[in-house]
N, C-alpha and C positions, 0 to 999 in steps of 0.2 A: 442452423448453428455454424454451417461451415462459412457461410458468410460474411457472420460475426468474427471467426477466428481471425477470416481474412480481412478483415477490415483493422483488426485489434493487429495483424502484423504489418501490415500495411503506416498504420499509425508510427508503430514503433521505429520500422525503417525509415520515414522522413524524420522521425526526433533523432536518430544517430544521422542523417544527414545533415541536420540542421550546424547539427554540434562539429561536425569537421566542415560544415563552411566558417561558422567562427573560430576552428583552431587553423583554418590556410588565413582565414581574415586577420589574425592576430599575427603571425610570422610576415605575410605578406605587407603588412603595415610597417612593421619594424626593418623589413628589406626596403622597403620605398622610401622610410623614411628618415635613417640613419645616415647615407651620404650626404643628407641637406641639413644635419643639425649644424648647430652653433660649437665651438669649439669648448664651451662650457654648458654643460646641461645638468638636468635634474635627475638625481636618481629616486630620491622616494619624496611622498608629496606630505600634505598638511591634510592626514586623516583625523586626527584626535590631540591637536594642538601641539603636536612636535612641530619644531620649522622643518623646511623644507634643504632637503641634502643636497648640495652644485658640487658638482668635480669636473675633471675635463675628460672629452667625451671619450668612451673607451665602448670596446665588444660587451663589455659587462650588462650593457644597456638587453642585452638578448639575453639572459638570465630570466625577463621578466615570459617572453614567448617560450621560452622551456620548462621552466614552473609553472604556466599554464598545460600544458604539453604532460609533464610527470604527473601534474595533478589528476590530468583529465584518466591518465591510463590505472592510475591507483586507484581511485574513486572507482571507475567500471569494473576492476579487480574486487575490490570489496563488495559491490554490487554485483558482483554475478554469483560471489557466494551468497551473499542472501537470497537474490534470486531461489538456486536450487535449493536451499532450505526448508524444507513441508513447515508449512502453519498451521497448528489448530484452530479448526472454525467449529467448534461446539458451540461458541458462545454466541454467535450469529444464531444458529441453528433450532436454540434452545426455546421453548414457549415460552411467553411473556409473562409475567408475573399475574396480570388481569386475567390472561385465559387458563391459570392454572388455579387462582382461587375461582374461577366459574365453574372448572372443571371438578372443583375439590366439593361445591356445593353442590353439585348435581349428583354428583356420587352418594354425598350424604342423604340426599332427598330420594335416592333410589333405597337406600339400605334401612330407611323408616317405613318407604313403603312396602319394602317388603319385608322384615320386621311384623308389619301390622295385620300384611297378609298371612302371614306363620299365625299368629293369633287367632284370626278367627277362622282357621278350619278346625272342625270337630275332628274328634277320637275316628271317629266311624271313617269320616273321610282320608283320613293321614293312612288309617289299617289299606282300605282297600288302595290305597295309591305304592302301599310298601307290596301289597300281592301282585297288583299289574307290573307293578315296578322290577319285581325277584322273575316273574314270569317271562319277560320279556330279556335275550339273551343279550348283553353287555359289556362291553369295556370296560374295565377302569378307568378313569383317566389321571394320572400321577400329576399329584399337587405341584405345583413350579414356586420355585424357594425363590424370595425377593430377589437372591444373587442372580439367580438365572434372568429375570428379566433386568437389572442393570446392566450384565453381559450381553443381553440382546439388545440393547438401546444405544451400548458404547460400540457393538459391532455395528450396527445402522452408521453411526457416526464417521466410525470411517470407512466403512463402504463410501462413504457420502464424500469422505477426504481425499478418497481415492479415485471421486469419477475424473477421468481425464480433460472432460472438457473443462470441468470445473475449475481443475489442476492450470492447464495452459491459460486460462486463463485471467488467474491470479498471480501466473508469470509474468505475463506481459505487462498485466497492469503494474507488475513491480519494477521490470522494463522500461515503460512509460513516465512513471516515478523517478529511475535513477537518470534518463532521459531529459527530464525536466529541469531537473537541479545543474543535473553539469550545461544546459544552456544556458544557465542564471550564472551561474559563477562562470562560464566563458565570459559572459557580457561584463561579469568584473572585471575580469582579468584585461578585456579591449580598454574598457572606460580607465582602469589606471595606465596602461601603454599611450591612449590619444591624448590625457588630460597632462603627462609628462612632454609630449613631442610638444604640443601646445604650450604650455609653460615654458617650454624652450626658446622657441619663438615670440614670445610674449602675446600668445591670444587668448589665453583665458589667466585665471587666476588658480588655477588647481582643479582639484574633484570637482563635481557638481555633487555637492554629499545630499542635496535633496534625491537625484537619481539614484545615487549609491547606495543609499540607507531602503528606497521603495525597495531597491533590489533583493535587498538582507528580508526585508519584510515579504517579501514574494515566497522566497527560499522559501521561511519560515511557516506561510501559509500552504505550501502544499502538502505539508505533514497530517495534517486534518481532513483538509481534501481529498488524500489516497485513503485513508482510513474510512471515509463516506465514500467513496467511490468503490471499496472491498466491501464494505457490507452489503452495497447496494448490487454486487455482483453473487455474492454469493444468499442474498435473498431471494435474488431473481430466478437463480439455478435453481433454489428448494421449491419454488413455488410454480 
C-alpha cells in the first residue's frame, strides 16, 4: 500500500508540474513574442461568429498570460477545498440489489425450514428439551432492536470513511482530477495567445476551433472518468 500512496503522489507532482510548465510556456510566449508584433494586432478572435477585434498594439495583449495565471490560482483554491471535504461512500459500499434479493431468499428458505422443523417435534420431545434446557446454567441473551443494528452498520460505514489509506487516497485522486482540468484549460489559454500572435502575422486564420472544441470535450469527459476511477478505488479498498 505504501507503494501505491507513492506512486498516487508521485503522479500528482508531475500533473502540478506539467501545469507550470504551461503557465512559464504561456508568459514566456507572450515575452518572445510581443517586441515582434505588428503595430496593429488582434485582441479577441472569431470564437462564436463575432469578428475579430484589431487596435494598436499595446501591454493590454498580457492581460491574456495573467488571466490565465488568476485563473489557474482560483481554480487550485476552490480545489483544494474540495479536496479536504469528506465524501460519503455508502453508496459504493452498499450490496447490490441481486445479492440482496438472494440474500432475502435464502433467509426465507431458512425460516420455512425451520418453521417445519418446529412442527414436527412431539410434546415428549419439546418437554424433555425445556428440562435439559432449565438444567443447564445460562445467559440470557438481550434481543437487539432493529435500531441497534442500523447503528452498527452506519458505524461500519464510517469506520470504513475513516480508514486513512482509503482517505488519501480519494485525495489525491481528487488532486489528480483538479490537475487535469487546469492542464486542459492551460492549453486553452496557449491556443488563444498562439492563434492571436499568428493572426497577427498573418499565418493562420484564427482558432483552430476543431482543437478547441476536442478540448472542451476532453474537460467535459473527465468528469465521468473520476467518478469511475472513485468507485473503482474504493471497491478495491472494500474488497
Amino acid at each position: 500500500m505504501g507503494e501505491k500512496s507513492l506512486k498516487q503522489n508521485l503522479s500528482v507532482w508531475l500533473l502540478a508540474f506539467f501545469n507550470l510548465l504551461l503557465l512559464t510556456a504561456g508568459w514566456l510566449m507572450i515575452f518572445y513574442a510581443y517586441p515582434r508584433l505588428p503595430d496593429e494586432i488582434p485582441y479577441w478572435l472569431n470564437l462564436a461568429g463575432q469578428g475579430v477585434l484589431k487596435a494598436a498594439k499595446s501591454p493590454l495583449l498580457f492581460l491574456y498570460p495573467m488571466a490565465q495565471t488568476l485563473f489557474f490560482i482560483f481554480f487550485w483554491l476552490m480545489g483544494s477545498i474540495w479536496v479536504k471535504k469528506p465524501e460519503p461512500i455508502g453508496e459504493e459500499t452498499k450490496p447490490s440489489a441481486k445479492k440482496a434479493g438472494q440474500s432475502s431468499s435464502l433467509s426465507k428458505i431458512e425460516s420455512e425450514k425451520t418453521s417445519s422443523q418446529q412442527a414436527e417435534m412431539t410434546k415428549e420431545q419439546a418437554a424433555a428439551s425445556c428440562v435439559s434446557f432449565s438444567q443447564n446454567s445460562y445467559q440470557p441473551i438481550p434481543n437487539q432492536k432493529p435500531s441497534a443494528l442500523v447503528k452498527g452498520s452506519l458505524q461500519e460505514r464510517v469506520t470504513q470513511g475513516l480508514n486513512p489509506e482509503l482517505s488519501q487516497a480519494l485525495k489525491n485522486l481528487k488532486k489528480e482530477l483538479i490537475l487535469l482540468l487546469l492542464i486542459f484549460f492551460n492549453l486553452i489559454f496557449i491556443h488563444i495567445q498562439r492563434s492571436l500572435i499568428w493572426l497577427a502575422h498573418g499565418l493562420s486564420a484564427g482558432v483552430n476551433k476543431f482543437y478547441f472544441f476536442s478540448l472542451i470535450i476532453i474537460i467535459l469527459l473527465l468528469l465521468p472518468y473520476y467518478r469511475f476511477r472513485r468507485r473503482l478505488v474504493i471497491r478495491l479498498s472494500a474488497g
